[in-house]
PDB file as gemmi writes it, atoms N, CA and C in Angstrom:
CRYST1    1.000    1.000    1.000  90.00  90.00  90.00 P 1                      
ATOM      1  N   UNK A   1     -12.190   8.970 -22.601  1.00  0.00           N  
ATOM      2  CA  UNK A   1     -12.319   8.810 -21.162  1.00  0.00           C  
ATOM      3  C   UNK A   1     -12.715  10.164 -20.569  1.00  0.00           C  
ATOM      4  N   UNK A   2     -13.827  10.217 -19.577  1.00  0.00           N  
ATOM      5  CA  UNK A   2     -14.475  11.658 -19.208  1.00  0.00           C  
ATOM      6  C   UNK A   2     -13.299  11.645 -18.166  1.00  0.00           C  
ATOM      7  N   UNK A   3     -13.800  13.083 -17.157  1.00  0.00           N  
ATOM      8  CA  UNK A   3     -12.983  13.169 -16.668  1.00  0.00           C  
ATOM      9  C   UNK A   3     -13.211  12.435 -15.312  1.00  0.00           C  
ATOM     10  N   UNK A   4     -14.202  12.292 -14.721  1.00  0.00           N  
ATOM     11  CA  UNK A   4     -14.809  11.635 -13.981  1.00  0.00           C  
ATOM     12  C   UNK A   4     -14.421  10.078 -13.927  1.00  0.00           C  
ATOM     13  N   UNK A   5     -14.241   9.703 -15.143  1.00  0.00           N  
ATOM     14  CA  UNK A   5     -13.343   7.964 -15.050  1.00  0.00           C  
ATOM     15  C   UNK A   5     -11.791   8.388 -15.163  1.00  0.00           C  
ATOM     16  N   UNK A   6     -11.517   9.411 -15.207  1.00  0.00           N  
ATOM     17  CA  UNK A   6      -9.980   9.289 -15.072  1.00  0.00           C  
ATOM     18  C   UNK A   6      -9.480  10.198 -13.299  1.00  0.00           C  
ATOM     19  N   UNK A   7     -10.378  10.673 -12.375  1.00  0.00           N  
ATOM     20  CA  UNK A   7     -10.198  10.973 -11.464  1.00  0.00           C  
ATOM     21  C   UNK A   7     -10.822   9.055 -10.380  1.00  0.00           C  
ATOM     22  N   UNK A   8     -11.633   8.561 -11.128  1.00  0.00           N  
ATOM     23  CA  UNK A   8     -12.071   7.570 -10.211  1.00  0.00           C  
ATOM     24  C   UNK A   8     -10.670   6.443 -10.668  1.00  0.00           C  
ATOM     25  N   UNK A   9     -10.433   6.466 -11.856  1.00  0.00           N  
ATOM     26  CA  UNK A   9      -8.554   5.887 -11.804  1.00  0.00           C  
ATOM     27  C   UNK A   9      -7.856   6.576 -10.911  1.00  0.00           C  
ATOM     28  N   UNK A  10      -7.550   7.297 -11.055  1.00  0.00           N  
ATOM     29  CA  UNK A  10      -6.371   8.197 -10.280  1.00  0.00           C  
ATOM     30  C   UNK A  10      -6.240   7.450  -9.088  1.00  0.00           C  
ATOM     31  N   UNK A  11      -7.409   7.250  -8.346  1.00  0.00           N  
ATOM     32  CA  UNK A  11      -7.849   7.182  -6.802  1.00  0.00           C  
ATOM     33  C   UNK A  11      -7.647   6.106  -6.993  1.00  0.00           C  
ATOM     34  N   UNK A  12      -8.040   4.960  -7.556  1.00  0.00           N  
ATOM     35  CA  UNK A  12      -7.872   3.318  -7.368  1.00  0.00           C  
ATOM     36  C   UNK A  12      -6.221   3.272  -7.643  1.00  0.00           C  
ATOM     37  N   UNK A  13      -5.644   3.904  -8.655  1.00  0.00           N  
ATOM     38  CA  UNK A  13      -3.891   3.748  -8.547  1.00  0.00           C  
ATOM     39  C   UNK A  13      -3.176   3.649  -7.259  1.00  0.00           C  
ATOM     40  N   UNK A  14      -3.777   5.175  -7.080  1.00  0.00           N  
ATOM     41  CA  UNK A  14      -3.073   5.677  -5.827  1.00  0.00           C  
ATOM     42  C   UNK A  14      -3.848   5.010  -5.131  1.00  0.00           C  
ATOM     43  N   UNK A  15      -4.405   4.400  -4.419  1.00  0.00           N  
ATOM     44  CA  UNK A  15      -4.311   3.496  -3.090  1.00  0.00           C  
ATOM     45  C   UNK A  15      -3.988   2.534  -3.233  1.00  0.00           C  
ATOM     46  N   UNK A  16      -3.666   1.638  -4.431  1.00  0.00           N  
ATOM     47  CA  UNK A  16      -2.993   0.214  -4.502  1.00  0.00           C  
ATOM     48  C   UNK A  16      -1.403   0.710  -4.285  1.00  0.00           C  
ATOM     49  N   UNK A  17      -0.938   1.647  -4.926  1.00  0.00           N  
ATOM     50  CA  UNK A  17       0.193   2.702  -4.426  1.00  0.00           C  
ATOM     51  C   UNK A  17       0.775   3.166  -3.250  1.00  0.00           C  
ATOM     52  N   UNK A  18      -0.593   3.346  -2.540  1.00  0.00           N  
ATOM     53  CA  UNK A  18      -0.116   3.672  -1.174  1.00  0.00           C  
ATOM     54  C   UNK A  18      -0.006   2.223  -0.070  1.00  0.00           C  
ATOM     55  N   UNK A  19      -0.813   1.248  -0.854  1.00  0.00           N  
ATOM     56  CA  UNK A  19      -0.610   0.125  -0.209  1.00  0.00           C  
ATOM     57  C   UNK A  19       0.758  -0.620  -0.250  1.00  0.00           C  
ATOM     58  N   UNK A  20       1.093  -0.499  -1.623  1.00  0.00           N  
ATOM     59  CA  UNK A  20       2.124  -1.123  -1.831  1.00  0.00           C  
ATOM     60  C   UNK A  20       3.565  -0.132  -1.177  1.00  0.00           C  
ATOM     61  N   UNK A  21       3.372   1.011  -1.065  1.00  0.00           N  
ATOM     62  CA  UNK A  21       4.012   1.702   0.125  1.00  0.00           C  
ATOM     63  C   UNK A  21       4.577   1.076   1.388  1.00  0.00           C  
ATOM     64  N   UNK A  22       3.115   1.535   1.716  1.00  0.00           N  
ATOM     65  CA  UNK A  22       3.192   0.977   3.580  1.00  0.00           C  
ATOM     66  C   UNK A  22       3.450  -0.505   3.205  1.00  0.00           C  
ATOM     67  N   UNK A  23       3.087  -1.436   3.027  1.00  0.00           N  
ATOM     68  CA  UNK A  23       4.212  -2.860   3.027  1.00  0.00           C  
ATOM     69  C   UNK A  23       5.190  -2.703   3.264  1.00  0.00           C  
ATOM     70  N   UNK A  24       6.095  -2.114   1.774  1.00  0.00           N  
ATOM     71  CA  UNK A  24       7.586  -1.953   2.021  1.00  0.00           C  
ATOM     72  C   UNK A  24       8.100  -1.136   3.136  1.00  0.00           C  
ATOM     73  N   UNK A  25       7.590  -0.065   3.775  1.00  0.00           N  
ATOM     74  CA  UNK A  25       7.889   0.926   4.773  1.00  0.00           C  
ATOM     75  C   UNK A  25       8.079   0.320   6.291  1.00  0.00           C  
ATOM     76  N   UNK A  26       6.502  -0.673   6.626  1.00  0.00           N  
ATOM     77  CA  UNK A  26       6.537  -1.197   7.459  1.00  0.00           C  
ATOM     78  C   UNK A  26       8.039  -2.600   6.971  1.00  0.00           C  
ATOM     79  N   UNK A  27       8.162  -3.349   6.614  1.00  0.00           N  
ATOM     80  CA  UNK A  27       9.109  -4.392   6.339  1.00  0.00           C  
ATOM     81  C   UNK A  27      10.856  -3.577   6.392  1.00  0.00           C  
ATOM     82  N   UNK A  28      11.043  -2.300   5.767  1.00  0.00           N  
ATOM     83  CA  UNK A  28      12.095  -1.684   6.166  1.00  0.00           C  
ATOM     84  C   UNK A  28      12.416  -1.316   7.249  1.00  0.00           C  
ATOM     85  N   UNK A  29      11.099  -0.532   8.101  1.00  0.00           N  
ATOM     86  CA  UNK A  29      11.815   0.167   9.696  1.00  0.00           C  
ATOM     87  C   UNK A  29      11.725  -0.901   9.888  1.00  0.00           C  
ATOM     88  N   UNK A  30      10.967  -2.037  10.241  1.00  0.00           N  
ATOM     89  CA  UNK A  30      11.575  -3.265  11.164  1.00  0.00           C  
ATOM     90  C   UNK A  30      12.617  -3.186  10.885  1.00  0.00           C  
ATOM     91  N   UNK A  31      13.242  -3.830   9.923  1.00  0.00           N  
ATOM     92  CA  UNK A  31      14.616  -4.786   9.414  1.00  0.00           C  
ATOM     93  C   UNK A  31      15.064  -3.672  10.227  1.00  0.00           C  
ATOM     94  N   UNK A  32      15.139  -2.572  10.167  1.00  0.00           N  
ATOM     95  CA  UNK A  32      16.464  -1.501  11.111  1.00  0.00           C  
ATOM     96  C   UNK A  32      16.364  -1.283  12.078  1.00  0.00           C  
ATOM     97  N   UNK A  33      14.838  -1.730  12.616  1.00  0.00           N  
ATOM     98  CA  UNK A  33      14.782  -1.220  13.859  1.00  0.00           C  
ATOM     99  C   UNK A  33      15.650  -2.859  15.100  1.00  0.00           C  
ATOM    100  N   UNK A  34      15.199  -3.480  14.159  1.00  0.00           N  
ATOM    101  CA  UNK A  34      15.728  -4.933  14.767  1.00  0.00           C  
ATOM    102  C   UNK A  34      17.225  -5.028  14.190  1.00  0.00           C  
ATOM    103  N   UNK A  35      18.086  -4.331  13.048  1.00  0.00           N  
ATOM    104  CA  UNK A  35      19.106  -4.203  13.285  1.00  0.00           C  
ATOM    105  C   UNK A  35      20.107  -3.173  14.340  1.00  0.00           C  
ATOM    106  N   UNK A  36      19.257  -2.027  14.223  1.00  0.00           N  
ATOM    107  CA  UNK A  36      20.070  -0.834  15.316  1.00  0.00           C  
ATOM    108  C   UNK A  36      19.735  -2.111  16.774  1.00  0.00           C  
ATOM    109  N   UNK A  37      18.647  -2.871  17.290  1.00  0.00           N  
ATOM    110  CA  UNK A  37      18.948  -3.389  18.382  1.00  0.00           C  
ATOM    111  C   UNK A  37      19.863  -4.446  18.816  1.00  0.00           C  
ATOM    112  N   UNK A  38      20.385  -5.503  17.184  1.00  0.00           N  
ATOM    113  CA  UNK A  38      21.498  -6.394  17.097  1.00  0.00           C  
ATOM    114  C   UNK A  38      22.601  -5.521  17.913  1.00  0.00           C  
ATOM    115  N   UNK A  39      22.632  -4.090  17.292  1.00  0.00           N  
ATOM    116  CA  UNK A  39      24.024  -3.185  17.552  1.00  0.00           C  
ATOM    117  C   UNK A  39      24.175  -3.470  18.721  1.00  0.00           C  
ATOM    118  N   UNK A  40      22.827  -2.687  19.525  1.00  0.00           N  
ATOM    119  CA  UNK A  40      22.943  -2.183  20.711  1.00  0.00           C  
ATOM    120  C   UNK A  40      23.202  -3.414  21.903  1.00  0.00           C  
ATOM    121  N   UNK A  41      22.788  -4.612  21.523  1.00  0.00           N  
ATOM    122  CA  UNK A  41      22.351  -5.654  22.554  1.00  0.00           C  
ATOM    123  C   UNK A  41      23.612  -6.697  22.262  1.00  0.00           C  
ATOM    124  N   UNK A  42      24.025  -6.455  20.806  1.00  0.00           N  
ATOM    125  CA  UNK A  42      25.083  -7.436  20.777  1.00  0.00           C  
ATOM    126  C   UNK A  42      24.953  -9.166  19.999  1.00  0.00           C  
ATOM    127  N   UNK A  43      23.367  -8.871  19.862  1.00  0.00           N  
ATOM    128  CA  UNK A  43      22.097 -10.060  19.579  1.00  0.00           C  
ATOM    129  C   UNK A  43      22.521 -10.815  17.747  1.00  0.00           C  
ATOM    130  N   UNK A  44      23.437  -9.888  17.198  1.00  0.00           N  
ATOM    131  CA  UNK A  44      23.325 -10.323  15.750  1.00  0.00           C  
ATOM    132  C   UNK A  44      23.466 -11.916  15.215  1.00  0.00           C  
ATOM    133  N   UNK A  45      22.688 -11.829  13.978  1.00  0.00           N  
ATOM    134  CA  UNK A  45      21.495 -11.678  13.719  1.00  0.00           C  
ATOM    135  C   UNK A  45      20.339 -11.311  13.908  1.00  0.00           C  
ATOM    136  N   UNK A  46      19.706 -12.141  15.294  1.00  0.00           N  
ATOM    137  CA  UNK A  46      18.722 -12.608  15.678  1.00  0.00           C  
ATOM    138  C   UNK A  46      17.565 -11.945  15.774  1.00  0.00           C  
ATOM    139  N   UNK A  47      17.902 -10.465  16.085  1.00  0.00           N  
ATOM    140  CA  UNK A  47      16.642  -9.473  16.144  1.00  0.00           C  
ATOM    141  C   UNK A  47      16.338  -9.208  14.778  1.00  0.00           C  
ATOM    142  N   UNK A  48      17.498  -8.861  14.262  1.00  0.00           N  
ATOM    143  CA  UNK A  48      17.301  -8.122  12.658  1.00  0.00           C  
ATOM    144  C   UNK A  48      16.124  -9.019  11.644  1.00  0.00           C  
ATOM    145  N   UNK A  49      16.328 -10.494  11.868  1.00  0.00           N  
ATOM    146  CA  UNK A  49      15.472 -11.323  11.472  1.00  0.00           C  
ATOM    147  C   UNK A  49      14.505 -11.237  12.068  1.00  0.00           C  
ATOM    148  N   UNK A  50      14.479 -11.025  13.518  1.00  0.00           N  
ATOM    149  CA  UNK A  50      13.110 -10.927  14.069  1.00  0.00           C  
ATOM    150  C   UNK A  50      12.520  -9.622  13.593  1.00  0.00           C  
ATOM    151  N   UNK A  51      12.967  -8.938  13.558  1.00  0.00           N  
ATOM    152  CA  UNK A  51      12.382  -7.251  12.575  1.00  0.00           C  
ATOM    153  C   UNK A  51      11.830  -7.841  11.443  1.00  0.00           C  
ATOM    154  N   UNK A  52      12.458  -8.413  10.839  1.00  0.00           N  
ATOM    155  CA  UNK A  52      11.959  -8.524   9.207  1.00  0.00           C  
ATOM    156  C   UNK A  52      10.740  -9.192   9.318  1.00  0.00           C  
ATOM    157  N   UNK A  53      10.824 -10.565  10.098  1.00  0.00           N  
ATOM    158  CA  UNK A  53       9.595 -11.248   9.813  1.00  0.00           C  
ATOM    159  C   UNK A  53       8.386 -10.888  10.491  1.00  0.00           C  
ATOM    160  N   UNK A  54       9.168  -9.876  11.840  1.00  0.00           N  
ATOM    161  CA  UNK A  54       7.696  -8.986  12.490  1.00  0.00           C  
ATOM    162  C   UNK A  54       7.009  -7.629  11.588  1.00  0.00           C  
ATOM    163  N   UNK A  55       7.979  -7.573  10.626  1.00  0.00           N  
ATOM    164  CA  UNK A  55       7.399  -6.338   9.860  1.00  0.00           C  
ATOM    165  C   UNK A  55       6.828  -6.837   8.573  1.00  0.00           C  
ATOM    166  N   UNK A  56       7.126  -7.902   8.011  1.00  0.00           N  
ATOM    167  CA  UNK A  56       6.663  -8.754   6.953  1.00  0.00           C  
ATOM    168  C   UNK A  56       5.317  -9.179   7.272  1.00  0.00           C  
ATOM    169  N   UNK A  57       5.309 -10.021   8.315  1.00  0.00           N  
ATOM    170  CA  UNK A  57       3.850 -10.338   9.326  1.00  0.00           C  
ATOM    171  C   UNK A  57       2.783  -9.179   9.307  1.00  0.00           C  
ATOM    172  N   UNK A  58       3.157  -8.028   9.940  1.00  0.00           N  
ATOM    173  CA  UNK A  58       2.770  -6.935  10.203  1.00  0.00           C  
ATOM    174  C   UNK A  58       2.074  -6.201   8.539  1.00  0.00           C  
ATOM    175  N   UNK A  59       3.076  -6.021   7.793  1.00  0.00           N  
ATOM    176  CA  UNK A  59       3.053  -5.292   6.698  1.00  0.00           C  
ATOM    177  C   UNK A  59       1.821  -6.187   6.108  1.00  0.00           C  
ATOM    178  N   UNK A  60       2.055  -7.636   5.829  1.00  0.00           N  
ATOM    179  CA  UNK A  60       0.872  -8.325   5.073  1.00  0.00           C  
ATOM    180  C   UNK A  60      -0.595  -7.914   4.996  1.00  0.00           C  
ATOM    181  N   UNK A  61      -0.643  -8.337   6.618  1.00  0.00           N  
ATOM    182  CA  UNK A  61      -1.778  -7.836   7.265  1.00  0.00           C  
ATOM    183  C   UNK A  61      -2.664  -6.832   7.052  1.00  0.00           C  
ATOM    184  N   UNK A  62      -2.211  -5.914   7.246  1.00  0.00           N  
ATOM    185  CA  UNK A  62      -2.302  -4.347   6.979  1.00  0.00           C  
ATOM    186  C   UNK A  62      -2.646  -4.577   5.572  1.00  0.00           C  
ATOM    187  N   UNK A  63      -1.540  -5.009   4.381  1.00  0.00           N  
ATOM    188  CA  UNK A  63      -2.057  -4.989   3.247  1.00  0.00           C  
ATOM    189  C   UNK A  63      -3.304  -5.891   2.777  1.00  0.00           C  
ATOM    190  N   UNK A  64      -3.975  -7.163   3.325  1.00  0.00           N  
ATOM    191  CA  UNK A  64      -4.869  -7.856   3.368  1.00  0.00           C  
ATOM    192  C   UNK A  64      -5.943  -7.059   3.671  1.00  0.00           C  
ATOM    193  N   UNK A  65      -6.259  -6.221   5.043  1.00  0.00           N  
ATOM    194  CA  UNK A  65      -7.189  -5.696   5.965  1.00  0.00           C  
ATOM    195  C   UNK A  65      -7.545  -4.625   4.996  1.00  0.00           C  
ATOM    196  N   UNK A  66      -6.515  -3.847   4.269  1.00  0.00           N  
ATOM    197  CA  UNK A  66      -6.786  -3.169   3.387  1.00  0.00           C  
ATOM    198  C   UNK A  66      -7.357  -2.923   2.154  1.00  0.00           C  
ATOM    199  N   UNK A  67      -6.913  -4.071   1.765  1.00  0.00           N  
ATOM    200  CA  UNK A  67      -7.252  -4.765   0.350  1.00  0.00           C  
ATOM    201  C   UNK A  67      -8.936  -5.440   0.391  1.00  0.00           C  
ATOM    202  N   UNK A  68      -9.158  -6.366   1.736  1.00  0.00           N  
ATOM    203  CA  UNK A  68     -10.767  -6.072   2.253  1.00  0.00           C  
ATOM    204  C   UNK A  68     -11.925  -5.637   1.973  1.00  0.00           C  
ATOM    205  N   UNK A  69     -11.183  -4.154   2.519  1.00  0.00           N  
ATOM    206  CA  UNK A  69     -12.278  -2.826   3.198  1.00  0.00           C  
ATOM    207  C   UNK A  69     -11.872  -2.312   1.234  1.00  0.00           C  
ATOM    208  N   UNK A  70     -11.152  -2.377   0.381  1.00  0.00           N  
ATOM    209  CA  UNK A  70     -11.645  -1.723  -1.050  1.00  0.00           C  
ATOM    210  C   UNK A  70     -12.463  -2.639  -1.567  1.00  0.00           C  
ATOM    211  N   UNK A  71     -12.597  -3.684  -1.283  1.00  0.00           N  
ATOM    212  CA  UNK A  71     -13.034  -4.800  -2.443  1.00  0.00           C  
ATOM    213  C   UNK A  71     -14.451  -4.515  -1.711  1.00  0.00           C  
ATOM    214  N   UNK A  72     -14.596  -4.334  -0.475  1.00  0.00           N  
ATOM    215  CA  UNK A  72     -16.511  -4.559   0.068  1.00  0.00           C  
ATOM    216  C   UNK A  72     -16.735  -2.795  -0.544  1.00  0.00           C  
ATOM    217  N   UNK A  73     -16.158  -1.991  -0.420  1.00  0.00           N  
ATOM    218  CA  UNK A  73     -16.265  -0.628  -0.739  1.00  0.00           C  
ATOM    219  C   UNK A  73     -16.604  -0.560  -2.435  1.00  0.00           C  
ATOM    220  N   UNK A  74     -15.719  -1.662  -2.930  1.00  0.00           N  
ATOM    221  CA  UNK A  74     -16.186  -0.780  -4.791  1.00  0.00           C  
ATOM    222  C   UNK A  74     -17.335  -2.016  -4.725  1.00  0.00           C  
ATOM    223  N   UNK A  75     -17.847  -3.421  -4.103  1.00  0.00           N  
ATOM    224  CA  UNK A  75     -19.180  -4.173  -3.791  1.00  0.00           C  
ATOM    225  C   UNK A  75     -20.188  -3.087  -3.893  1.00  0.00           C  
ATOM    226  N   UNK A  76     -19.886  -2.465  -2.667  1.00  0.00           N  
ATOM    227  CA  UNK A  76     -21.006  -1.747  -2.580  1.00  0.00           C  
ATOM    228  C   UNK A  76     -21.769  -0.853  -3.275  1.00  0.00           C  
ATOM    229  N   UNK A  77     -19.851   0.361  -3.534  1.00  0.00           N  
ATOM    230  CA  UNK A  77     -20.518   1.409  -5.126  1.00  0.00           C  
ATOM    231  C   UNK A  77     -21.278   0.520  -6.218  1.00  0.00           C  
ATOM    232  N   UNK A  78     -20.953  -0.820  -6.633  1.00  0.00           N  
ATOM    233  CA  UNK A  78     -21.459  -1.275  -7.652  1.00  0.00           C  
ATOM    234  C   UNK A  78     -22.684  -1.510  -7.709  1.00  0.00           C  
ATOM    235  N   UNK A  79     -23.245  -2.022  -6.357  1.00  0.00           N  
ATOM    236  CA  UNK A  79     -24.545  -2.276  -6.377  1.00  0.00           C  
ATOM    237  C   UNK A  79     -25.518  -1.156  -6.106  1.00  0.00           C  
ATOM    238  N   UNK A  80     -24.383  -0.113  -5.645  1.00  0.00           N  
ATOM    239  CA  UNK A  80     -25.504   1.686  -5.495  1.00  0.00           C  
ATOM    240  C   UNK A  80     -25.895   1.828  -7.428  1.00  0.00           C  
ATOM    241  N   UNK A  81     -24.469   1.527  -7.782  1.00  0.00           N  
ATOM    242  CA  UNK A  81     -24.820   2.386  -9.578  1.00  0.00           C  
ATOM    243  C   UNK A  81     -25.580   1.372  -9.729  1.00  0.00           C  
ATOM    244  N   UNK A  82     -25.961  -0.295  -9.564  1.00  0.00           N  
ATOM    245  CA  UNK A  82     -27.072  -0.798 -10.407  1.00  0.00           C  
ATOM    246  C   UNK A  82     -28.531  -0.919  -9.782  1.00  0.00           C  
ATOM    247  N   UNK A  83     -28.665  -0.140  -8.347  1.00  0.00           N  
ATOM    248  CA  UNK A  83     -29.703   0.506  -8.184  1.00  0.00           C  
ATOM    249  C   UNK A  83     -29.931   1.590  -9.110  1.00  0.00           C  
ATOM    250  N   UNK A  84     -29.455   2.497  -9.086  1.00  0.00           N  
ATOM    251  CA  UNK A  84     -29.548   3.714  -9.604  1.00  0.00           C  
ATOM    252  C   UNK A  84     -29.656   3.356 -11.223  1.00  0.00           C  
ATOM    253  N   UNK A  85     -29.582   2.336 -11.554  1.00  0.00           N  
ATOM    254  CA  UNK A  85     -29.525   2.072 -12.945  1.00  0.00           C  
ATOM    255  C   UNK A  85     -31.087   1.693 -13.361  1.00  0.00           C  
ATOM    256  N   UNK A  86     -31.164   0.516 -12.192  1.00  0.00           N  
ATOM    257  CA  UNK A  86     -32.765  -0.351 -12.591  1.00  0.00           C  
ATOM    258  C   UNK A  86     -33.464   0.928 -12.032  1.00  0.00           C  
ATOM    259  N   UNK A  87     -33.726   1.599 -11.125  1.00  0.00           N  
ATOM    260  CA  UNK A  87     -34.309   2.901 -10.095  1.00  0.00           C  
ATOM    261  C   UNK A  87     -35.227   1.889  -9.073  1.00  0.00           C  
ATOM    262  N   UNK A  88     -34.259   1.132  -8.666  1.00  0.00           N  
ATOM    263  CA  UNK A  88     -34.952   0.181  -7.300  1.00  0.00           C  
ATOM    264  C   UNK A  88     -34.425   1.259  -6.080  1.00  0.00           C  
ATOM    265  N   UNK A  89     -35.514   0.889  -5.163  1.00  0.00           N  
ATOM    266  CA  UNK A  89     -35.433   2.034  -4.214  1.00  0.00           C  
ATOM    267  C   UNK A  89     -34.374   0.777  -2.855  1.00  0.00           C  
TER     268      UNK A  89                                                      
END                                                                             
C-alpha cells in the first residue's frame, strides 16, 4: 500500500468517525439538555424524551446530509480518475 492510499484511508476513516461522533454527541446533549429542563420545570419525563427524539431526529439527518455530500464527492473523484485514465477532456 503506497502512501498516498493509506493517507486517502486515513481520511475516509476519519470522517465516517467523525460522523459517527456527531450522531452520538448531538443524541447526548439533547437527552441532558431535555433532562436538566425536566429538573428545572418539574416536566419529568417528558422533555428528556423530547431531547432524545429531537436529538435522534436531528443527529440522523445531519448523518444522512452527510453521508450524501461523500457519496456525490468520491462520484465525482471517480469519474475525474476515469477521465484522466481514458485522457477525455
Amino acid at each position: 500500500m503506497t502512501a498516498d492510499q493509506r493517507t486517502s484511508l486515513a481520511r475516509g476513516v476519519g470522517s465516517f468517525l467523525t460522523m459517527g461522533l456527531q450522531l452520538a454527541l448531538t443524541v447526548v446533549i439533547f437527552f441532558f439538555l431535555g433532562r436538566w429542563l425536566d429538573e428545572k420545570f418539574g416536566t419529568r419525563p417528558w422533555l428528556m424524551i423530547g431531547g432524545l427524539v429531537i436529538g435522534s431526529a436531528g443527529g440522523f439527518i445531519n448523518f444522512i446530509r452527510t453521508a450524501a455530500s461523500m457519496g456525490k464527492q468520491a462520484d465525482q473523484e471517480a469519474k475525474e480518475r476515469m477521465r484522466d485514465v481514458h485522457g477525455e477532456d
